[in-house]
N, C-alpha and C positions, 0 to 999 in steps of 0.2 A: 423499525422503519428502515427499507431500503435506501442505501446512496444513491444517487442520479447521476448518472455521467454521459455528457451530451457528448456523441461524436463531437472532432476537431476542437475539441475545450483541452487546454492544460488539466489534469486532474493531481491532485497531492494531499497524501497521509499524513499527518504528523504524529509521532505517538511522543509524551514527554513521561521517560522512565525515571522512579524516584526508588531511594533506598529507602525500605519500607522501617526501620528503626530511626533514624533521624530527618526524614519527608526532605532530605537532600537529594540534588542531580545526582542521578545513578551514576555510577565511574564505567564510562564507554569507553577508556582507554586502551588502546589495542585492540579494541572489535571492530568488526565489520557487519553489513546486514545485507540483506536480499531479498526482492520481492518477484514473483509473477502474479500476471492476471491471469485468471483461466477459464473457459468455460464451465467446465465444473473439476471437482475435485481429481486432480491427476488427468483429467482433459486435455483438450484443445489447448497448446497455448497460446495467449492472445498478443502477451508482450511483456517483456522485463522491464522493473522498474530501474530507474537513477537513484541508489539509495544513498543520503547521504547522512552522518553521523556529526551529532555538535556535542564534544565531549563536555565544553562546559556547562551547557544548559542541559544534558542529557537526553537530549531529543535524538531521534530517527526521523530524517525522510523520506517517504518515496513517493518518488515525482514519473507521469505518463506524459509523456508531451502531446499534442495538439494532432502533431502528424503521427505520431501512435494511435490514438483514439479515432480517430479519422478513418483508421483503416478498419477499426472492428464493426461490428455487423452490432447489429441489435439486441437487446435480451439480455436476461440473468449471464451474471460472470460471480467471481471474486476472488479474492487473491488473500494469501498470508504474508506476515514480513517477518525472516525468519533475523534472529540473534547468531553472530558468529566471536567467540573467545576461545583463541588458542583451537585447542581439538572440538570444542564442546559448540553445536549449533541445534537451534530448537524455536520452534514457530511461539513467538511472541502475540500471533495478533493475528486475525484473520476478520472478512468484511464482505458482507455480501455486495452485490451494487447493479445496476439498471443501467444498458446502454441503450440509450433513447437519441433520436436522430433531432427532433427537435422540443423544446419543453412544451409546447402544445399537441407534442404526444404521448403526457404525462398521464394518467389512469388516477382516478381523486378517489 
C-alpha cells in the first residue's frame, strides 16, 4: 500500500532502529541522517527532509513541512532516509508515496 500525502499537510517518517541482539534503541550516537523526496529514483528533486535523530529512543525523523508539500505537484514520488557514522553512509529505508491535492482524489 502506497503512502498518501495531501499537498499543504505536514508529512513525517519515523523509523525506530533496534540492535538486532538485545531488541534495545540502536546507538545513534554521533550519526546523522538525510532524506529527499523525489520524483523517481535520482529524479526531480521535490524537497529535503528536517531529519532529526533521538539517540535515546533510537529513532530517526523526517519531517516535510506544509509549505514543502504545498508546492509539489501530483503523482508518484518517494524518498530514502539515508544513515550517516563517521565515514560510513547508506540508505536505511526507502517509501514510495502519492501526492494527492485532496483525499477525495484518492483512487479505491
Amino acid at each position: 500500500m502506497k503512502t498518501i500525502i495531501k499537498k499543504a499537510e505536514t508529512f513525517r517518517r519515523v523509523l525506530e532502529l533496534k540492535n538486532i541482539e538485545t531488541d534495545a534503541p540502536a546507538d545513534l550516537t554521533e550519526c546523522s541522517a538525510y532524506s529527499q523526496m523525489r520524483r523517481s529514483p535520482a529524479g526531480e528533486l521535490m524537497g529535503d527532509a528536517e531529519c532529526y535523530i533521538d539517540v535515546v529512543q533510537g529513532t530517526i525523523s523526517a519531517l516535510w513541512t506544509a509549505e514543502q508539500t504545498a508546492e509539489w505537484g501530483v503523482g508518484q514520488c518517494g524518498f530514502d532516509i539515508w544513515l550517516v557514522c563517521g565515514d560510513e553512509q547508506k540508505p536505511i529505508y526507502t517509501e514510495v508515496c502519492e501526492v494527492i491535492e485532496s483525499y477525495t482524489d484518492m483512487k479505491g
